[in-house]
C-alpha positions as CSV (number, residue, x, y, z in Angstrom):
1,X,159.4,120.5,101.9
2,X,156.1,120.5,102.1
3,X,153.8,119.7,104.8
4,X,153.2,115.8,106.0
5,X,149.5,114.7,105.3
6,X,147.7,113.9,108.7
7,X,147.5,110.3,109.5
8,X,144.0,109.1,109.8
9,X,143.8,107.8,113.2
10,X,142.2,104.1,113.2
11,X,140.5,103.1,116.4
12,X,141.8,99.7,117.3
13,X,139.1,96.9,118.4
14,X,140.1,96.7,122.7
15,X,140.7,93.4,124.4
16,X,137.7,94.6,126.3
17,X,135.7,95.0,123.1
18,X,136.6,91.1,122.0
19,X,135.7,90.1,125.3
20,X,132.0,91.4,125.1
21,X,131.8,90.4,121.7
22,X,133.1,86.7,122.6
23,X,130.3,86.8,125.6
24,X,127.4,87.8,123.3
25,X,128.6,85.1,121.1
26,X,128.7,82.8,123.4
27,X,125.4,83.5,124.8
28,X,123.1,83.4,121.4
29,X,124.7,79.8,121.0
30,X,123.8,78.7,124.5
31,X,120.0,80.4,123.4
32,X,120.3,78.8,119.8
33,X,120.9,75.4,122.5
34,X,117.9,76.8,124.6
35,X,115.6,76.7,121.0
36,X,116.4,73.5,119.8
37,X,115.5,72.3,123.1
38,X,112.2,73.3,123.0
39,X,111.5,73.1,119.6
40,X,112.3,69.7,119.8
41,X,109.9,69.0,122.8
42,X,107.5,71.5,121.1
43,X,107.1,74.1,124.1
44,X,106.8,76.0,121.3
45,X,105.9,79.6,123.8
46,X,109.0,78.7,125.7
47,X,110.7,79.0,121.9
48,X,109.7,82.1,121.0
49,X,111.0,83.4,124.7
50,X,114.3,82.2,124.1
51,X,114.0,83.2,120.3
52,X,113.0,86.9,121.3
53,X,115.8,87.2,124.2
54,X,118.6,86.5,121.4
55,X,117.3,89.0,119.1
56,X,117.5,91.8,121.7
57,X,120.6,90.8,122.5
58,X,121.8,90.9,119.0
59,X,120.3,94.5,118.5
60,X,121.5,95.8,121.6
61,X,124.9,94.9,120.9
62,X,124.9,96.5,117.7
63,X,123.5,99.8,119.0
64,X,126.2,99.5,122.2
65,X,129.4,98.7,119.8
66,X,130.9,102.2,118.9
67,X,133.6,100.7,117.4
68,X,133.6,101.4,113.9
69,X,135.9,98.9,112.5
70,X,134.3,96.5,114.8
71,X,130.9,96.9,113.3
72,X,132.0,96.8,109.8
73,X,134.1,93.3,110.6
74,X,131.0,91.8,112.7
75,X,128.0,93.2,110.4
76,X,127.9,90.2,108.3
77,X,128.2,87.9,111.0
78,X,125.2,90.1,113.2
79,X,123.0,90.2,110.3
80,X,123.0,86.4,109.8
81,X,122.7,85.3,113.2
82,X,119.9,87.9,113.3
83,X,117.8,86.4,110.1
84,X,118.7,83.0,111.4
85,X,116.5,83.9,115.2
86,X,113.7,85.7,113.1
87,X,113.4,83.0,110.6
88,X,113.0,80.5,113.4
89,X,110.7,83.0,115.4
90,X,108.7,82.9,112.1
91,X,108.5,79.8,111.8
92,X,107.3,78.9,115.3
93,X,104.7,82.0,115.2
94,X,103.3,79.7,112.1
95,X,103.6,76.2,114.1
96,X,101.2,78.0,116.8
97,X,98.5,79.4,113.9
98,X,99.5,82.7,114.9
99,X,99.4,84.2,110.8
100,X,99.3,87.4,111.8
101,X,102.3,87.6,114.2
102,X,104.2,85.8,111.1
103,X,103.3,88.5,108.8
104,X,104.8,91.0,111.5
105,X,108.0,89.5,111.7
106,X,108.8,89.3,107.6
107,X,108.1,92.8,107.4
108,X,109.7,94.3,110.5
109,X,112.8,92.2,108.8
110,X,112.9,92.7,105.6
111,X,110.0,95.6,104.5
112,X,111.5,98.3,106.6
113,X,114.8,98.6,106.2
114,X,116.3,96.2,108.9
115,X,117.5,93.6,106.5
116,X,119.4,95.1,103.2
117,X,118.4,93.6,99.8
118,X,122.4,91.9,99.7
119,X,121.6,89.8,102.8
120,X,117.8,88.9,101.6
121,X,119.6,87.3,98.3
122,X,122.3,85.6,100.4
123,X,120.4,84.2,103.1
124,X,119.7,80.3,102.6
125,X,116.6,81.0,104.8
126,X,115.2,84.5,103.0
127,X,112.9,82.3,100.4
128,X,111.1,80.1,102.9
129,X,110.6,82.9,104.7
130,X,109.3,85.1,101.8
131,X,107.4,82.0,101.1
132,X,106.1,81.5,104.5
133,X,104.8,85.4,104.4
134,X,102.6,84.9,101.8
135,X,101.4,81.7,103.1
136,X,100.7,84.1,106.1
137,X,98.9,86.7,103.7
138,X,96.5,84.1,102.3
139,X,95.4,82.6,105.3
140,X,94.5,85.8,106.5
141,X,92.9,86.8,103.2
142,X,95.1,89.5,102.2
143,X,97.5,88.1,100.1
144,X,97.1,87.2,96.0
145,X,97.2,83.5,95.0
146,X,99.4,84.1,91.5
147,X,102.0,85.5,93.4
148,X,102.2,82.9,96.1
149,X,102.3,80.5,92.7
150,X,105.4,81.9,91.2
151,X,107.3,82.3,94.6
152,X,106.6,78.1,94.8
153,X,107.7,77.8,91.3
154,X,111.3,79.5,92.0
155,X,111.9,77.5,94.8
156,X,112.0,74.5,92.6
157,X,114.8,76.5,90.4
158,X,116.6,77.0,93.7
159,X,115.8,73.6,95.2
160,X,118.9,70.9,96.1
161,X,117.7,67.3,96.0
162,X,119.2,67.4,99.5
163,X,117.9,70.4,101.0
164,X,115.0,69.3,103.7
165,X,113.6,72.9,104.1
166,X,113.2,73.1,100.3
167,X,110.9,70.4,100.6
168,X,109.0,71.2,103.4
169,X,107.9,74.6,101.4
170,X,107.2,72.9,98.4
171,X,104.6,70.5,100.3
172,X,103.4,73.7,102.2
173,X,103.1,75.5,98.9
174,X,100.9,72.1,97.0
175,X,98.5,72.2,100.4
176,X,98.2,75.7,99.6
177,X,97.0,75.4,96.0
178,X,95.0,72.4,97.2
179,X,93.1,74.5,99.6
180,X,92.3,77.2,97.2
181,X,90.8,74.2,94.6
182,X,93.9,74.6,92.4
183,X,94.1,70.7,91.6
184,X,96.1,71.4,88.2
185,X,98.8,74.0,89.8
186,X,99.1,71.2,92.6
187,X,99.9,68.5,90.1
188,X,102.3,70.2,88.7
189,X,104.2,71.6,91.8
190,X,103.4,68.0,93.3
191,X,105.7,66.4,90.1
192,X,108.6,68.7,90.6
193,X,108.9,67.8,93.7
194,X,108.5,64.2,93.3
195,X,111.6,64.9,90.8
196,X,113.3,67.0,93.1
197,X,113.0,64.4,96.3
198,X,111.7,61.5,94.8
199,X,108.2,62.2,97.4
200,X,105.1,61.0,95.4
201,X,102.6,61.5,98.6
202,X,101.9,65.4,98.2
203,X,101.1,64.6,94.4
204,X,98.7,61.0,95.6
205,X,96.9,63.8,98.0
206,X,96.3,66.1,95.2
207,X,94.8,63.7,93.1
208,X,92.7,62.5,95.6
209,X,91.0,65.7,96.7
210,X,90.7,66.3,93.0
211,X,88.6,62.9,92.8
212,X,86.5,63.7,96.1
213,X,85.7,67.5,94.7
214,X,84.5,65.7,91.6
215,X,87.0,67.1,89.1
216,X,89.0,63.8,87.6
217,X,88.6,60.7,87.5
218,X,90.9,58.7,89.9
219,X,94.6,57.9,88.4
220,X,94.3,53.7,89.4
221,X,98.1,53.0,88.0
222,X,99.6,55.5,89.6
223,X,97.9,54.9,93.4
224,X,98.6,51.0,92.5
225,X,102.3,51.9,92.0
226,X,102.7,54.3,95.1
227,X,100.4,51.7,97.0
228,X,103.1,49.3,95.8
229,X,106.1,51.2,96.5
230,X,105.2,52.0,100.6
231,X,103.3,48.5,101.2
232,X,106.6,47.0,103.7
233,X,107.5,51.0,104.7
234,X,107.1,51.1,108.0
235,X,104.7,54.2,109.3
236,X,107.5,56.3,110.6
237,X,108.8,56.7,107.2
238,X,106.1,59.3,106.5
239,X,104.3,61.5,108.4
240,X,100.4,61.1,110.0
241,X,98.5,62.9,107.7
242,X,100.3,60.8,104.9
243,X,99.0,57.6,106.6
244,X,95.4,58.6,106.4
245,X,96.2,59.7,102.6
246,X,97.4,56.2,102.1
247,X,94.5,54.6,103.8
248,X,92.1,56.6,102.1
249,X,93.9,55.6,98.5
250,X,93.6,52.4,99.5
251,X,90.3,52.2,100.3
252,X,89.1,53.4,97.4
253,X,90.9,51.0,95.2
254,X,89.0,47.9,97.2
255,X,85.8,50.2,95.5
256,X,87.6,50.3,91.8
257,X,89.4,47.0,91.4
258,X,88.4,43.4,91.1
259,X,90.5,40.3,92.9
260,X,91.5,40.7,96.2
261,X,89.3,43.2,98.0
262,X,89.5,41.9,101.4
263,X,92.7,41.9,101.8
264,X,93.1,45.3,100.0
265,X,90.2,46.4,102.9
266,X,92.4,45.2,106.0
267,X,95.3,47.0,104.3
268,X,93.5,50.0,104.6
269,X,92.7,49.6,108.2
270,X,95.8,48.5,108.7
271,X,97.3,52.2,107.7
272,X,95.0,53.7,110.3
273,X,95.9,51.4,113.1
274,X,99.7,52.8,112.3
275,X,97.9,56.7,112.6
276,X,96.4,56.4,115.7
277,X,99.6,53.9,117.3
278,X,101.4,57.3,116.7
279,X,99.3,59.1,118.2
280,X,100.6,58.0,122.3
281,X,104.1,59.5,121.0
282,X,102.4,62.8,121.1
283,X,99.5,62.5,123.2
284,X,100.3,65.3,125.6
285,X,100.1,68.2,122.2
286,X,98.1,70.2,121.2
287,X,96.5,68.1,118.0
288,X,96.2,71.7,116.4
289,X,100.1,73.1,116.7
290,X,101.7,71.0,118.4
291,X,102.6,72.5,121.8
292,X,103.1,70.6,124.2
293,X,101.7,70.4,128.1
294,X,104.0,72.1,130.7
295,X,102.7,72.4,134.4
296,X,101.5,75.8,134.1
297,X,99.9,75.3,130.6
298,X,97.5,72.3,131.5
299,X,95.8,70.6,128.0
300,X,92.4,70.5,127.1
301,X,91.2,66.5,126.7
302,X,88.6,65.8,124.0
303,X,85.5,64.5,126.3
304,X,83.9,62.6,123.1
305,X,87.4,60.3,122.4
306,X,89.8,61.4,125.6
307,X,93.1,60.6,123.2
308,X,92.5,64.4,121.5
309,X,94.7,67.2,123.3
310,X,94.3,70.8,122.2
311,X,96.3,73.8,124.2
312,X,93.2,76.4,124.0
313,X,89.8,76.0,123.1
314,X,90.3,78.3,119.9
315,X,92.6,75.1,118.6
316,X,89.9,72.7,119.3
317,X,87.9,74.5,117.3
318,X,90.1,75.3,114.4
319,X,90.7,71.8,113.5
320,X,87.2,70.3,114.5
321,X,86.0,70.5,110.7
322,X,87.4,68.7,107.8
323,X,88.1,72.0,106.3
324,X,91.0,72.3,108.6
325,X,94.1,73.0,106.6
326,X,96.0,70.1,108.1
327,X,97.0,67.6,105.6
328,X,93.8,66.2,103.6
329,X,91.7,68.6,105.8
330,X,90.7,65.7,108.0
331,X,89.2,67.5,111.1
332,X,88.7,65.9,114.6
333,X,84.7,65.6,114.3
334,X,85.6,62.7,111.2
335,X,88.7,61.3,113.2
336,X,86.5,61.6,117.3
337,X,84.6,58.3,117.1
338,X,87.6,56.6,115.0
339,X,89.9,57.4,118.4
340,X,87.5,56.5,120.9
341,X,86.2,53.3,119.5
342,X,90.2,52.0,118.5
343,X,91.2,53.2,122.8
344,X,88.7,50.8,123.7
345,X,89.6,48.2,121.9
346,X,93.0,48.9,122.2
347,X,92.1,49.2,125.9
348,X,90.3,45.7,126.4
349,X,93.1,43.9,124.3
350,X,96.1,44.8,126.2
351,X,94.3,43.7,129.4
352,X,93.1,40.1,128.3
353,X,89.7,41.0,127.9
354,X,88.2,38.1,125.9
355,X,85.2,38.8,126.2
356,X,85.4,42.1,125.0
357,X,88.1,42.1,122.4
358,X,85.9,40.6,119.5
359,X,83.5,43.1,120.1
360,X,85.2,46.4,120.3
361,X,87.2,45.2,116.8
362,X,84.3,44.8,114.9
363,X,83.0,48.2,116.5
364,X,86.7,49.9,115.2
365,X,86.1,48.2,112.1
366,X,83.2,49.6,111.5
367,X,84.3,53.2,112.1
368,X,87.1,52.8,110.1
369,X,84.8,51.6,106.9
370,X,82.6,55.2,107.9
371,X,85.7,57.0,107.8
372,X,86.9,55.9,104.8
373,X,83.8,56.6,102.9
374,X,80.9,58.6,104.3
375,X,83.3,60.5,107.1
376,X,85.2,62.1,104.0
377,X,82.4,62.8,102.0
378,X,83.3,59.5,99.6
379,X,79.9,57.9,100.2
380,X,78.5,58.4,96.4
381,X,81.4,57.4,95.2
382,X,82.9,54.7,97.1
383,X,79.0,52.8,96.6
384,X,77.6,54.0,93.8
């Protein structure tokens, strides 16, 4: 009879073992809590605390759990709920203009080994992020524009009609081409996605810095139908920078067309009175990233308008110009006297000032008419 094989001997996963397992578990949802908290309230450095804390817990659990079988069941689920914090982390890193600290992140994930190529392919959050990274590269002037092209083009392959992030990279990605005066990659990218999710605003902003840089002629049916289309929207339907696209549009259709001008006129002023009644929802962030004012983190006021917030004066700098990449690249020095004049007369009006009221409108109107032409750099062609 011959000899009995040895029986491997299995380590079983301990009650203990489920117990610390259950804990961590429990502790990266009360984080994941934490985040969407803040990210919600956009204290965006108190986010990428709470975003940090969770992935060291996730890695030091993995290099604590000796358990074999244990890591092999709970790999999958460790790997995901470690992209999941890093693609958030990213994401926030990006929401505060920090490019650099982005580009860190993608390839301490995915470039050196942390990430295998199974889980980039699997994750639904791997091609924003891969998007996102050379975004990153770009704005820091590393990266190559052909390649950033093609990564937007597959994410239209891989885009659902109901998939929100999918169409917040494909506006990201037609800003980007609009920035680098790639009008005719933006119009097409800017179609897809009004096929994809019905959104024709990214494709109206296109064609309009196309118009102002003096490529194209301006498309009149197609802003009359858009025009047509959001005329009884109301402004939360779409978001700030799309206002000011819409007023802008506007405004330059009371240049091209004949009939009813003045009322085309108040229209337009009408979409930047919606702008700047937004603007009180958020008036305590930063107009640059968004973060918001804690007690310890006390906001810098714009002295020229005193509506303007800005965390740092590195962010009231980088969105002073209308080069700003931040929607149509309308920058604070175009939008300063806009703000002030409309808080006076918003001001006066909500306090019964007669005497004052008439005044201030026509000085708000007036800024608005600069704004729409010479404050954009429209003045040869809204009066020529």
């Amino acid at each position: 009879m011959g000899k009995k094989g040895k029986r491997s001997k299995q380590k079983t996963v301990t009650v203990a073992d489920r117990a610390s397992i259950y804990d961590v578990q429990t502790r990266l949802g009360e984080l994941q809590g934490k985040f969407s908290i803040s990210n919600r309230l956009l204290l965006l450095s108190q986010a990428v605390n709470v975003l940090r804390e969770g992935i060291q817990l996730i890695e030091t659990t993995m290099l604590e759990s000796s358990d074999t079988v244990l890591k092999m069941n709970l790999q999958t689920w460790f790997v995901r709920s470690k992209t999941n914090f890093y693609g958030n982390l990213m994401m926030v890193e990006f929401d505060r203009y920090n490019f650099s600290g982005a580009i860190q992140i993608y390839e301490n994930l995915f470039e050196r080994g942390n990430i295998k190529m199974k889980m980039k392919i699997e994750s639904p959050i791997f091609r924003s992020m891969q998007l996102q990274y050379h975004e990153a590269l770009l704005r820091q002037g590393q990266g190559n524009i052909d390649t950033f092209i093609s990564f937007s083009k597959s994410l239209i392959t891989h885009g659902r009609k109901d998939d929100d992030e999918i169409e917040q990279d494909l506006r990201r990605s037609a800003d980007i081409l609009r920035t680098t005066k790639l009008f005719d990659e933006a119009i097409v990218l800017g179609k897809q996605l009004e096929e994809l999710t019905g959104d024709r605003l990214s494709l109206v902003t296109t064609y309009l810095e196309q118009y102002i840089a003096g490529d194209k002629t301006l498309p009149e049916d197609f802003f009359l139908n858009v025009l047509e289309k959001h005329k009884n929207d109301g402004f939360n339907t779409v978001n700030p920078s799309s206002v000011l696209v819409l007023a802008q549009s506007t405004y330059l259709l009371h240049q091209l067309t004949s009939g009813e001008t003045e009322k085309i006129f108040r229209k337009a002023i009408s979409f930047i009175e919606g702008y700047l009644d937004m603007i009180p929802k958020v008036k305590s962030c930063c107009f640059t990233c968004g973060q918001a004012g804690t007690p310890t983190e006390v906001q810098l006021v714009c002295s020229g308008c005193r509506v303007a917030c800005y965390c740092s004066i590195d962010h009231q700098r980088m969105t002073w110009k209308k080069e700003a990449v931040r929607g149509m690249r309308i920058g604070h020095e175009v939008l300063c006297p806009l703000m002030k004049a409309y808080r006076k007369w918003r001001h006066a009006h909500d306090n019964g000032d007669n005497e004052q009221v008439s005044r201030l409108r026509l000085r708000f109107e007036r800024e608005c008419l600069y704004f729409l032409s010479d404050g954009l750099g429209l003045k040869d062609k809204c009066f020529k």
